[in-house]
C-alpha positions as CSV (number, residue, x, y, z in Angstrom):
1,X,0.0,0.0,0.0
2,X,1.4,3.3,-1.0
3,X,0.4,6.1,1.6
4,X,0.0,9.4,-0.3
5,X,-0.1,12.4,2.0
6,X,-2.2,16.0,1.4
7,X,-1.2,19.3,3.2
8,X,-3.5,22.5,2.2
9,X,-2.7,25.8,3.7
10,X,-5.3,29.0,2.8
11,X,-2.9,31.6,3.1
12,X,0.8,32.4,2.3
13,X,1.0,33.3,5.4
14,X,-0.3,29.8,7.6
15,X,2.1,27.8,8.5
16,X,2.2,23.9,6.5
17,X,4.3,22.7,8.7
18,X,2.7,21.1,11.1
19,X,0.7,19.2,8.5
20,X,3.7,18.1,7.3
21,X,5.3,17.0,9.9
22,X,1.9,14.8,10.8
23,X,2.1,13.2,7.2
24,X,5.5,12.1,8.0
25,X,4.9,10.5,11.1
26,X,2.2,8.2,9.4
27,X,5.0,7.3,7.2
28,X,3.4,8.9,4.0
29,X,5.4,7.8,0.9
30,X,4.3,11.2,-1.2
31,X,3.1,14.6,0.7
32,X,1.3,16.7,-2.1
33,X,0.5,20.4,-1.0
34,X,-1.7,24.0,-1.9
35,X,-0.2,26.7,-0.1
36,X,-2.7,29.9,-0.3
37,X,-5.5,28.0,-1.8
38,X,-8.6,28.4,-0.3
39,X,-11.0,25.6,0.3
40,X,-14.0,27.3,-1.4
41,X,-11.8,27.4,-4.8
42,X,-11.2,24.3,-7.4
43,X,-7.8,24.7,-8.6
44,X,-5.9,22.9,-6.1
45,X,-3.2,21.4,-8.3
46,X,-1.6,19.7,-5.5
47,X,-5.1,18.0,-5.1
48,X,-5.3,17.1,-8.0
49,X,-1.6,15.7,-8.1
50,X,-2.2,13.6,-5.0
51,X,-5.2,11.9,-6.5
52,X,-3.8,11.4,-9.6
53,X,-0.8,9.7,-8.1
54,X,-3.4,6.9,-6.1
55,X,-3.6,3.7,-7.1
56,X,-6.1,0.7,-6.3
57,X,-5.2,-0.4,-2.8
58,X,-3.3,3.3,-1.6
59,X,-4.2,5.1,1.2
60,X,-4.9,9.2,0.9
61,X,-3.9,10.9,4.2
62,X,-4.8,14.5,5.0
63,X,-4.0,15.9,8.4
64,X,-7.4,17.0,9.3
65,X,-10.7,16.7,6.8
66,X,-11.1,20.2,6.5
67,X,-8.1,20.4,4.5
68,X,-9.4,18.3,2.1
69,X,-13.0,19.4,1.1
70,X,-14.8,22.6,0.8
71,X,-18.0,21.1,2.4
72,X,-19.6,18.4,3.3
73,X,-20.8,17.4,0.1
74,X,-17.9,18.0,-1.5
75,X,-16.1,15.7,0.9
76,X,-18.1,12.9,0.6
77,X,-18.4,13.3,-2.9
78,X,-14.7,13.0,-2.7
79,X,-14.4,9.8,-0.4
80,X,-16.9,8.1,-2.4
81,X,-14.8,8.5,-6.1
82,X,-12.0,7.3,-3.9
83,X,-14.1,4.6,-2.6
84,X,-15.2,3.5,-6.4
85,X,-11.5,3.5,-7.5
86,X,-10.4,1.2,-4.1
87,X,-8.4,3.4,-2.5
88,X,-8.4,4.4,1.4
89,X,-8.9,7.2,3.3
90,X,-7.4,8.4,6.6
91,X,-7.7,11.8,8.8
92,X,-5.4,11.8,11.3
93,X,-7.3,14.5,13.6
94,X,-10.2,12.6,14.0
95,X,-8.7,9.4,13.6
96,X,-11.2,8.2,10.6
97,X,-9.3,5.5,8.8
98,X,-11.8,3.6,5.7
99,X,-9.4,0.4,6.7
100,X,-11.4,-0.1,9.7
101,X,-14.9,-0.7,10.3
102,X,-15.2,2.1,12.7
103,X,-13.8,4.1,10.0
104,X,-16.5,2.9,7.2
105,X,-19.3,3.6,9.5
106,X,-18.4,7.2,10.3
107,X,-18.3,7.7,6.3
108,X,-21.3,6.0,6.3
109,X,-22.7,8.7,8.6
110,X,-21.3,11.5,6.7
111,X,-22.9,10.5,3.7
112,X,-25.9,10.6,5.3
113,X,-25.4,13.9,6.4
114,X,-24.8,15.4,3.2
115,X,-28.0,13.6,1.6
116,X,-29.7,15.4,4.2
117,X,-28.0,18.6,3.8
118,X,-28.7,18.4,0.2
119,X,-32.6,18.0,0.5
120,X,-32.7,20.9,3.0
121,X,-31.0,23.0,0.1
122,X,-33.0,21.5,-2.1
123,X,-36.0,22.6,0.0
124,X,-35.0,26.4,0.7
125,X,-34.2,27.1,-2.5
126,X,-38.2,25.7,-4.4
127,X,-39.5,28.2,-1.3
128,X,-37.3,30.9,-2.2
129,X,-38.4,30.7,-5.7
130,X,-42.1,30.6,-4.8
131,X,-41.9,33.6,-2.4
132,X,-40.2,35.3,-5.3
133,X,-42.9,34.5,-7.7
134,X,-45.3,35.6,-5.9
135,X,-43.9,38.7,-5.3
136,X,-43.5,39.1,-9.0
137,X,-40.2,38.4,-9.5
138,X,-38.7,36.8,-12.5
139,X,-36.6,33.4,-11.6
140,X,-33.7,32.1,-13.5
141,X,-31.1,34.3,-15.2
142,X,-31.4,37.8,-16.8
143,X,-31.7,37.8,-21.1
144,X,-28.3,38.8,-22.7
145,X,-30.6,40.5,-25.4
146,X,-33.5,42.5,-25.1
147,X,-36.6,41.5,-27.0
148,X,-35.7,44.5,-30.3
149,X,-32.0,43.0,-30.7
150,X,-33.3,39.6,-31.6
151,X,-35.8,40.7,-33.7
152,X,-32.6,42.4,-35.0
153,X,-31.1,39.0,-35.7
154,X,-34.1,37.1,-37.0
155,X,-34.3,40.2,-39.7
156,X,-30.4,39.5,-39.8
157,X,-30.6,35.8,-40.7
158,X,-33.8,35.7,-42.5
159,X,-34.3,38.7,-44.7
160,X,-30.4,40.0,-44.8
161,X,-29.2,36.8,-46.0
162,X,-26.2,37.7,-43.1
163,X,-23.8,35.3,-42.0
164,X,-24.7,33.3,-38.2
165,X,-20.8,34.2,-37.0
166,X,-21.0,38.1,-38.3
167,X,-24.6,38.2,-37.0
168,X,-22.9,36.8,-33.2
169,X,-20.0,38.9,-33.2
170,X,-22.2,41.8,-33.8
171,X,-24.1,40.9,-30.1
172,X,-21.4,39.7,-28.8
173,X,-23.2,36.4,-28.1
174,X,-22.1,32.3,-29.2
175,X,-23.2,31.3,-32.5
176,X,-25.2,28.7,-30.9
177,X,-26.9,31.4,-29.4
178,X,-28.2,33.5,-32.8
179,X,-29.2,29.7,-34.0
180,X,-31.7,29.5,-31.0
181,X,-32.9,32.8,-31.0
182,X,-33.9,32.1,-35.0
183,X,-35.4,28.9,-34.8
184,X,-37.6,30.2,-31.6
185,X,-39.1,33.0,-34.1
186,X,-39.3,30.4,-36.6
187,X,-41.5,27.8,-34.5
188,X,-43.5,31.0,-33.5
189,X,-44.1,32.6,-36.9
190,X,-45.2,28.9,-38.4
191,X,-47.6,28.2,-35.3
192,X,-48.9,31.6,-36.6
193,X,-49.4,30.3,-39.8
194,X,-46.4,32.2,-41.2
195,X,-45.3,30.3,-44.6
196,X,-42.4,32.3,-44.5
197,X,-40.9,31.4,-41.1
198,X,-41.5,28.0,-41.7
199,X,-39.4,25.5,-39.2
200,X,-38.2,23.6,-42.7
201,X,-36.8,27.1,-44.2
202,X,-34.5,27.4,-40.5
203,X,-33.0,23.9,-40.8
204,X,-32.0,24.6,-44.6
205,X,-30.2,27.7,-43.5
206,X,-26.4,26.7,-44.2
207,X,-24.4,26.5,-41.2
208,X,-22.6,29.9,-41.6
């Protein structure tokens, strides 16, 4: 078993040390470390190296959990792609070890936690959105474009004959974007009855 060890400090200024010098006593063959990386961000390369560098039947050591994931979900999120690729997991703070069966049950419980800490989230945020609709507020995110640029670009498209990239750089938008925002005005002209918005006159448009 090859022990691969995990040090995370958030600021230049903390001291790694100590993590260090924990990782060494359980005999870590590797000791990866982030130095001024918060746990809140993603890009932990030293993360990333430590888990690239596990094996099936390795052991991942971090001095306390908290230096390993930003939350609770994200930890056992963590533990459990570890669990799937056979590989261990030990905190030395709190003297969780997968190994044992003490060890499995207390990720057992933590998984548990975090399904329940998912469906409270899940709750609060269906009643924030119905308190906000009914005080009139619009849910989900805010339109790049208002409603007279895209009929801009459906008069673009359709009647300019104008190119779906020139059209997008214009708005500053994707191309993928102008495509959408054209076959919506198409389905809605030929539910209208509009010959010439027809759906079949969109998909023949060449992809420009």
């Amino acid at each position: 078993m090859k022990k691969v060890g995990y040090a995370r400090v958030s600021t230049v200024e903390q001291n790694i040390d100590l993590q260090h010098s924990a990782l060494r006593s359980a005999n870590c063959d590797l000791i990866y470390r982030d130095e001024g990386a918060s746990g809140a961000t993603s890009e932990r390369n030293g993360l990333k190296a430590a888990l690239k560098a596990l094996n099936p039947g390795d052991k991942l050591i971090v001095w306390r959990l908290d230096r390993l994931g930003r939350s609770l979900l994200d930890l056992v999120r963590l533990l459990d792609s570890l669990s799937c690729r056979k590989v261990e997991f030990q905190s030395l703070t709190e003297q969780i070890d997968t190994v044992t069966a003490g060890g499995r049950l207390v990720f057992h419980m933590m998984a548990a936690l975090a399904e329940f800490e998912r469906h409270l989230i899940r709750e609060r945020t269906v009643a924030g959105m119905e308190v906000a609709r009914q005080n009139g507020s619009r849910i989900g995110r805010p339109k790049i474009l208002s409603d007279m640029q895209r009929r801009e670009i459906v008069r673009a498209i359709v009647v300019d004959g104008k190119k779906f990239a020139d059209v997008a750089d214009r708005y500053n938008v994707h191309c993928c974007t102008v495509r959408r925002i054209v076959a919506s005005a198409a389905a809605s002209m030929q539910r209208m009855g509009e010959s010439r918005y027809r759906g079949d006159d969109i998909k023949r448009f060449p992809r420009r």
